[in-house]
C-alpha positions in Angstrom: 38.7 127.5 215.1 36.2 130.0 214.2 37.2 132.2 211.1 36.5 136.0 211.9 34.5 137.9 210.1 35.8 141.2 207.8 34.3 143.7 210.8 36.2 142.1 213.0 39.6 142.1 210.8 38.9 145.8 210.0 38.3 146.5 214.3 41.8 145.0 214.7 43.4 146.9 212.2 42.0 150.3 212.8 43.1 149.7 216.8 46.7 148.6 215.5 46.9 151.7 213.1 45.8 154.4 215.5 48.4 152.3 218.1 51.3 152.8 216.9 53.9 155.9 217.8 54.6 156.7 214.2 52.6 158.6 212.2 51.0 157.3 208.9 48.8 158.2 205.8 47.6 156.3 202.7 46.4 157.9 199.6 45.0 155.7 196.5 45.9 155.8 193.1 43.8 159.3 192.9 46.0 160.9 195.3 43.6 161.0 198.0 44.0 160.1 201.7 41.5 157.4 202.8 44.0 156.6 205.8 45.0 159.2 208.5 46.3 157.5 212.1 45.5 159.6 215.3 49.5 159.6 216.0 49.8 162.1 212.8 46.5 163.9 213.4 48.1 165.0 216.9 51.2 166.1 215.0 50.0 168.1 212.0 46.9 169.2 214.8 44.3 168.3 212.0 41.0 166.0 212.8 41.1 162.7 210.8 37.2 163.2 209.4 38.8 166.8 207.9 41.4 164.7 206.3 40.4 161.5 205.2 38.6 161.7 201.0 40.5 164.6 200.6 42.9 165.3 197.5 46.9 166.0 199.3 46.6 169.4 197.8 43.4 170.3 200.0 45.3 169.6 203.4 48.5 170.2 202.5 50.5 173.4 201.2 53.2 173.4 197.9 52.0 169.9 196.7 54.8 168.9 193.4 56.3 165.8 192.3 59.0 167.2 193.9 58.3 168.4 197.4 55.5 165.3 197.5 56.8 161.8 198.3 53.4 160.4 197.6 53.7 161.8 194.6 56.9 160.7 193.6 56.3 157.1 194.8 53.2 157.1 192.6 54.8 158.0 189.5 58.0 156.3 189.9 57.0 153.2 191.5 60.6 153.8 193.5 60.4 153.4 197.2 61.5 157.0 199.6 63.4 155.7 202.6 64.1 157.2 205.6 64.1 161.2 203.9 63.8 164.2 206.0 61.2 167.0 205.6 59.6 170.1 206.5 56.3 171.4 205.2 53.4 173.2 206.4 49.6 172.2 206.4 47.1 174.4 205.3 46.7 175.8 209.0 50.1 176.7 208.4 51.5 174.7 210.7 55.6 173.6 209.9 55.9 170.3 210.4 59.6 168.5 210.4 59.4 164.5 210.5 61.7 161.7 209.0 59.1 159.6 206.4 59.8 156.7 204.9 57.0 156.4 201.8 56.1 152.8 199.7 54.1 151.9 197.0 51.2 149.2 197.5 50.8 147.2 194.7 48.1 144.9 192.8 48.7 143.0 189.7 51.5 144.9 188.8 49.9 147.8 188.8 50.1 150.9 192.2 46.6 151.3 193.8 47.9 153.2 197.5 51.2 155.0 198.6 51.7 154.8 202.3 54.4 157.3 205.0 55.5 156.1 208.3 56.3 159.2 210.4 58.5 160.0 213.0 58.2 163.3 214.4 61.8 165.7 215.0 60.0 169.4 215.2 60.8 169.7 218.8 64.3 168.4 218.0 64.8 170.7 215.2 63.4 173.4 217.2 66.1 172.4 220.1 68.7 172.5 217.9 68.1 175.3 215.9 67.8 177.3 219.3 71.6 175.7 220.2 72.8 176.8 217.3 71.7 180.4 218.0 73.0 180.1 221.1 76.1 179.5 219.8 76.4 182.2 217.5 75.0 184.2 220.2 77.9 183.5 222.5 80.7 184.2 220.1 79.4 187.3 219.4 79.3 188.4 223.4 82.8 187.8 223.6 84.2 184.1 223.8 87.4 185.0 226.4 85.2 186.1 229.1 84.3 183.2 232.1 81.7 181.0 231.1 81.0 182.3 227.6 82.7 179.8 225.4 80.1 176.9 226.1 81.9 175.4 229.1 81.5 175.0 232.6 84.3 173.0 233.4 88.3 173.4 233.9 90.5 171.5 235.4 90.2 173.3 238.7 86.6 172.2 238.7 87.2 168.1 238.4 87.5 166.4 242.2 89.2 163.5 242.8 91.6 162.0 245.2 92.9 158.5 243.3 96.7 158.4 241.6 94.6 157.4 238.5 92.9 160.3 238.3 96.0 162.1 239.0 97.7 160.6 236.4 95.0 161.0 234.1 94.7 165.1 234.3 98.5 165.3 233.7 97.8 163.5 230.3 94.8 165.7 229.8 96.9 169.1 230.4 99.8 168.0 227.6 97.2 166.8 225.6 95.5 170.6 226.3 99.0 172.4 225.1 99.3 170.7 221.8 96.5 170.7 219.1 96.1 166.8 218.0 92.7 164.9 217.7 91.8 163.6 221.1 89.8 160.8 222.2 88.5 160.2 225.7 86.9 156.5 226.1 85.7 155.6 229.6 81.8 153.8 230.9 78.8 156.1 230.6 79.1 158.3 233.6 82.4 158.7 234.1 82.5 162.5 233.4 84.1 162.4 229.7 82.6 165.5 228.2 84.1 167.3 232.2 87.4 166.0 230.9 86.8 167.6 227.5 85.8 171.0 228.4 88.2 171.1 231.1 91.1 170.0 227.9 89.4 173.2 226.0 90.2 175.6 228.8 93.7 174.6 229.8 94.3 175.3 225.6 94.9 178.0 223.4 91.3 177.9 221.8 90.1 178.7 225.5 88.7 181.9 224.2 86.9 180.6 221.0 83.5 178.6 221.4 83.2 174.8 222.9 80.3 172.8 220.6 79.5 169.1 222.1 77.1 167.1 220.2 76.1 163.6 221.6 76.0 161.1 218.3 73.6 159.1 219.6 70.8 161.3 220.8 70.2 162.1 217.3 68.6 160.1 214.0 71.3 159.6 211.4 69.6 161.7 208.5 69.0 164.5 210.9 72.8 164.2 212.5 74.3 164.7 208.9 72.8 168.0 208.5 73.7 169.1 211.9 77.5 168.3 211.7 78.0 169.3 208.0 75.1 171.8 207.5 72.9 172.7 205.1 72.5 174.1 201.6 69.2 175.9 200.6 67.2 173.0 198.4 68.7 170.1 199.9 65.4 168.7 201.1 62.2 169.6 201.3 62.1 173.2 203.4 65.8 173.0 204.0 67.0 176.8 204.3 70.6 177.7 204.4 72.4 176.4 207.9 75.7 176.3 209.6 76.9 172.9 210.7 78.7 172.3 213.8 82.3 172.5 211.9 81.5 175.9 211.5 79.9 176.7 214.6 82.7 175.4 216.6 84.8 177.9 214.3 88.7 178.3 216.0 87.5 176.6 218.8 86.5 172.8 220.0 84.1 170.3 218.4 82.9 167.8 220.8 81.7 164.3 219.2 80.2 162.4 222.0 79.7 158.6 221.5 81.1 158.5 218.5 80.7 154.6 218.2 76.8 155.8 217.8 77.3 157.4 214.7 76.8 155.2 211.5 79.9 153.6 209.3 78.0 156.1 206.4 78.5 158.9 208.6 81.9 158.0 209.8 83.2 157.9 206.5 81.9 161.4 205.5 83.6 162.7 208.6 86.7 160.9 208.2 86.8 163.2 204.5 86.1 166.1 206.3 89.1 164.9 208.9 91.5 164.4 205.9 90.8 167.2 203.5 90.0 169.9 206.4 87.2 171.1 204.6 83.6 170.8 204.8 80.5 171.0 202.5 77.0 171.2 203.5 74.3 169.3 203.0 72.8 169.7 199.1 75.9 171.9 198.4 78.7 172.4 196.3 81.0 174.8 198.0 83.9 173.8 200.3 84.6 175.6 203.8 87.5 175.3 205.4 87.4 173.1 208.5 89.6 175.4 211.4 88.5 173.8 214.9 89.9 170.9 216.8 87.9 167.5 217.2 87.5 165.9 220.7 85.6 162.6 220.0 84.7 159.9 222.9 83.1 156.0 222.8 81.3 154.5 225.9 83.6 151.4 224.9 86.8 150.6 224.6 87.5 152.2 221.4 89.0 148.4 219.4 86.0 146.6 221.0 84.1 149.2 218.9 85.9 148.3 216.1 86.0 144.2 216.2 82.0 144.9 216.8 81.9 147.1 213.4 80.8 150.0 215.2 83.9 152.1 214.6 85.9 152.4 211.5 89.6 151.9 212.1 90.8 154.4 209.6 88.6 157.0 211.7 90.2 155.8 214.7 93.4 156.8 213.6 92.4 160.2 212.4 90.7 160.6 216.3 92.7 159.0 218.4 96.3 160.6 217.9 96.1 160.9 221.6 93.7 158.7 223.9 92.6 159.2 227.1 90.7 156.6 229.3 88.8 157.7 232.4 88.4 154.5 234.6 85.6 153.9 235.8 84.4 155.0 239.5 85.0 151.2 240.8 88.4 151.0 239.8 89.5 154.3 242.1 87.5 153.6 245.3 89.5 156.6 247.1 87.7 159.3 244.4 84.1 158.1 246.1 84.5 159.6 249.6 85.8 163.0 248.2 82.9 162.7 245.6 80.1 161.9 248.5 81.8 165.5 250.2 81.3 167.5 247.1 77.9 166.3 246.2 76.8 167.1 249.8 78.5 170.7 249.7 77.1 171.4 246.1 73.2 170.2 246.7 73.4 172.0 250.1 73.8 175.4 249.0 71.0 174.7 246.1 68.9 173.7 248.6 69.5 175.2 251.3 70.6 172.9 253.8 73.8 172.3 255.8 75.2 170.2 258.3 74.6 167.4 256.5 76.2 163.8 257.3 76.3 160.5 255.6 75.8 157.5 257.9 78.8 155.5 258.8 77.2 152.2 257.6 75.5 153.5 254.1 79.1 155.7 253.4 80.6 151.7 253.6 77.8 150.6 251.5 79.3 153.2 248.6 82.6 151.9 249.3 81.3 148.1 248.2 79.4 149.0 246.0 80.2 148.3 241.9 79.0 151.6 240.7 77.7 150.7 236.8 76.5 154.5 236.7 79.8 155.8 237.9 80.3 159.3 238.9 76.5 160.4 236.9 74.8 157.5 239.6 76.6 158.8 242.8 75.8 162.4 242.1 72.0 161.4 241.3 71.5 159.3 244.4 72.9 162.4 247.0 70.9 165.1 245.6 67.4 162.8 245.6 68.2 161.8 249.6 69.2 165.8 250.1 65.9 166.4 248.7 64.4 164.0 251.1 66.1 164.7 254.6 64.3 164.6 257.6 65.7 166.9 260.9 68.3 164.6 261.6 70.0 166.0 258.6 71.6 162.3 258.4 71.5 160.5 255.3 70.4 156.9 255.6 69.2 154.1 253.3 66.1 155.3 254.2 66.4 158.9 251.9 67.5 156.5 249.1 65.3 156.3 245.8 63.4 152.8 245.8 65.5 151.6 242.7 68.4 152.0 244.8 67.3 150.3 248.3 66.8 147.1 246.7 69.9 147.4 245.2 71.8 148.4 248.6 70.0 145.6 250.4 72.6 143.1 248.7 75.5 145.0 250.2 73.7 145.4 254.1 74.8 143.2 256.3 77.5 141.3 253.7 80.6 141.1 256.1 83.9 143.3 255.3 85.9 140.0 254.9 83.4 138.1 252.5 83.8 141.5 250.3 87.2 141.4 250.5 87.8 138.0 249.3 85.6 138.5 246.4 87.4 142.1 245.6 90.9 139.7 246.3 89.9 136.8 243.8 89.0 139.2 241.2 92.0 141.1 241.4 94.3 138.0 241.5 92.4 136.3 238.3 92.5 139.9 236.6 96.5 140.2 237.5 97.1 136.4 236.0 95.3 137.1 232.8 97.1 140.1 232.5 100.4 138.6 233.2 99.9 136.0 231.0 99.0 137.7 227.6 102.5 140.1 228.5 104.5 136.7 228.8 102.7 135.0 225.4 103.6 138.1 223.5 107.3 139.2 225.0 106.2 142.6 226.9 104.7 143.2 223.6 101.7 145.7 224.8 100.1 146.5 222.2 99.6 143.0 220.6 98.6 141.8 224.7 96.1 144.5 224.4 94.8 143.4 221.1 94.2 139.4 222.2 92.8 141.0 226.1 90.1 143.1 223.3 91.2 146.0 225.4 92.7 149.3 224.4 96.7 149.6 225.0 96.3 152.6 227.1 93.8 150.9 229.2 96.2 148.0 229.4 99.3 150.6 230.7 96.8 151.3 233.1 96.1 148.1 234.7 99.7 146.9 234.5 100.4 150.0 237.0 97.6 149.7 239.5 98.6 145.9 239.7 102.5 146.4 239.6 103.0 144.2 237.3 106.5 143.8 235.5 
């Protein structure tokens, strides 16, 4: 095999380095840059040729061994993981990223320092804005309709199944009393509905709802938004409210909670216990005065045996749990849900009259649902959006993704569905009936060997009438 030549090594690596999403820069031992990837020169808008041979100081503003990783990493030797920071180039250009920075060595001794970027401005700039919004909102006046950071009450939520029924009398004692609640149910089952509508039905009804989904945010980024920050902490960090003290007398939202890191959690489950918060970089204590609303896409103790959940966090949380079953399990909510899409998308766009063939409505009858409620609202406003004259919605109006997918259920016959629906049930009821006989009527411990949550388990021994 042919050994390449150096060119050739160096034409692979430049294409690999100017590949990659994150954004990276390598100074030598002289503190200049001789790397610069494309990925970073579209962020900090600088060309590379403008960059590269140039001392940090010349491109970049505020250069110390303390606001400079580069620098740090040079002296020290000691590795910067995963830090956040803002700065601004000398364009003046503010620039937020997460940077991990490492020191290159040879013979013992540091010849480059190397950053891998990831870019959060626009996040920061998102969140920032939210948080404004939020202030914005309890200074308007948070008892009037609509201006506490909700949209939903109970009134709003549609349904037709016992389940469901059971479920929002659960949710409205839950609402009168001011305990920790957790709602665990699949992705798309309308927890964060549930949770505003719990908010309204309560006395904090007139102080602000804040929802923040744990896992659409990077961990060292998250902390500062929960807890705040303190002027210094990092590099450009100016003085910030968290969400504990956004939410103020009101609700904080905590969605997917199982996203959020064991570090995290246990930081939380402090601020749980001593009901007081401290910023980021910080040193003074503010009292904690909102309730927390927390959810998990899982079942909340397979999120545990998995080490995605702390127990002692679950305890604090989950004084009272509420489980939303998921759209397959309450087949009578579907056709009331189909009705209400149709109604709501009709007045956006304009339309009415609108039907639902007989054969595709049976289709969403058989059908397993793994979006829930989010997939059967997505799939009747794209097929109101492409309606012919007829007005009549037909696999045809379907997205592609979901043709395929309805295929399997066309032309399956009612009793072939049936049996499968009947052998699923029967296996599910003698699984179930077995762990309660093993363990006395004990439900909790039949829950804890099923890996399922005892509230989910209540559940299933009723829609199965078992003893």
């Amino acid at each position: 095999m042919r050994r390449m030549t150096d060119g050739t090594l160096v034409k692979i690596f430049e294409a690999m380095f100017n590949s990659v999403h994150e954004g990276i820069i390598v100074t030598d031992q002289a503190e200049k840059i001789i790397l610069y990837n494309s990925e970073l020169a579209k962020l900090e808008q600088l060309l590379p040729e403008n960059v590269i041979g140039k001392h940090l100081t010349e491109v970049y503003d505020n250069v110390t061994m303390e606001t400079s990783e580069h620098l740090s990493v040079l002296n020290t030797g000691r590795a910067s993981v995963e830090k956040r920071k803002t700065y601004f180039t000398k364009e003046g250009k503010e620039i937020s990223i997460i940077a991990s920075t490492f020191p290159v060595y040879q013979q013992d001794k540091i010849v480059a320092v190397y950053s891998v970027c990831r870019d959060i401005t626009k996040i920061q700039e998102l969140l920032t804005k939210n948080i404004q919004l939020q202030d914005q909102i309890g200074k308007e006046g948070a008892n009037l309709p609509c201006k506490n950071g909700t949209r939903y009450s109970f009134e709003s939520l549609v349904f037709a199944s016992s389940a469901m029924q059971n479920l929002i009398g659960l949710a409205k004692r839950a609402a009168e009393v001011d305990s920790p609640v957790l709602v665990f149910g699949e992705t798309g089952t309308g927890k964060e509905l549930l949770v505003q509508a719990i908010h309204n039905h309560s006395s904090r009804k007139g102080e602000p709802f804040v929802a923040m989904n744990c896992a659409a945010i990077p961990e060292t980024l998250l902390e500062s938004i929960i807890f705040g920050t303190a002027k210094g902490a990092f590099t450009g960090a100016v003085e910030g409210k968290g969400l504990f003290e956004q939410a103020g007398n009101g609700t904080l939202f905590l969605d997917e909670m199982n996203s959020m890191s064991i570090n995290l959690q246990a930081k939380l489950l402090r601020v749980l216990q001593e009901r007081t918060v401290r910023r980021v970089g910080g040193s003074v204590e503010v009292p904690v005065r909102c309730r927390v609303v927390s959810s998990t896409n899982e079942d909340p103790w397979e999120c545990i045996n998995k080490g995605l959940l702390r127990k002692d966090l679950f305890y604090r949380l989950a004084v009272i749990s509420l489980y939303i079953p998921p759209l397959r399990e309450r087949p009578e909510d579907i056709d009331v849900m189909i009705n209400h899409f149709i109604s709501k998308y009709s007045r956006i766009y304009g339309t009415d009259e609108i039907r639902v063939a007989s054969e595709l409505r049976q289709i969403f009858f058989e059908y397993q649902w793994p979006g829930n409620v989010r997939e059967l609202e997505h799939i009747i406003e794209s097929a109101v959006n492409l309606l012919d004259e007829e007005k009549l919605i037909t696999l045809e109006q379907l997205p592609p993704y979901m043709k395929s997918k309805f295929q399997t259920y066309k032309g399956l016959s009612k009793k072939k569905i049936g049996s499968l629906v009947g052998v699923l049930k029967d296996v599910e009821k003698q699984l179930l009936q077995e762990a309660l006989e093993t363990y006395e009527g004990n439900i909790t411990r039949a829950a804890e060997a099923l890996g399922i949550a005892r509230q989910n388990l209540q559940y299933r021994i009723k829609r199965l009438k078992l003893r």
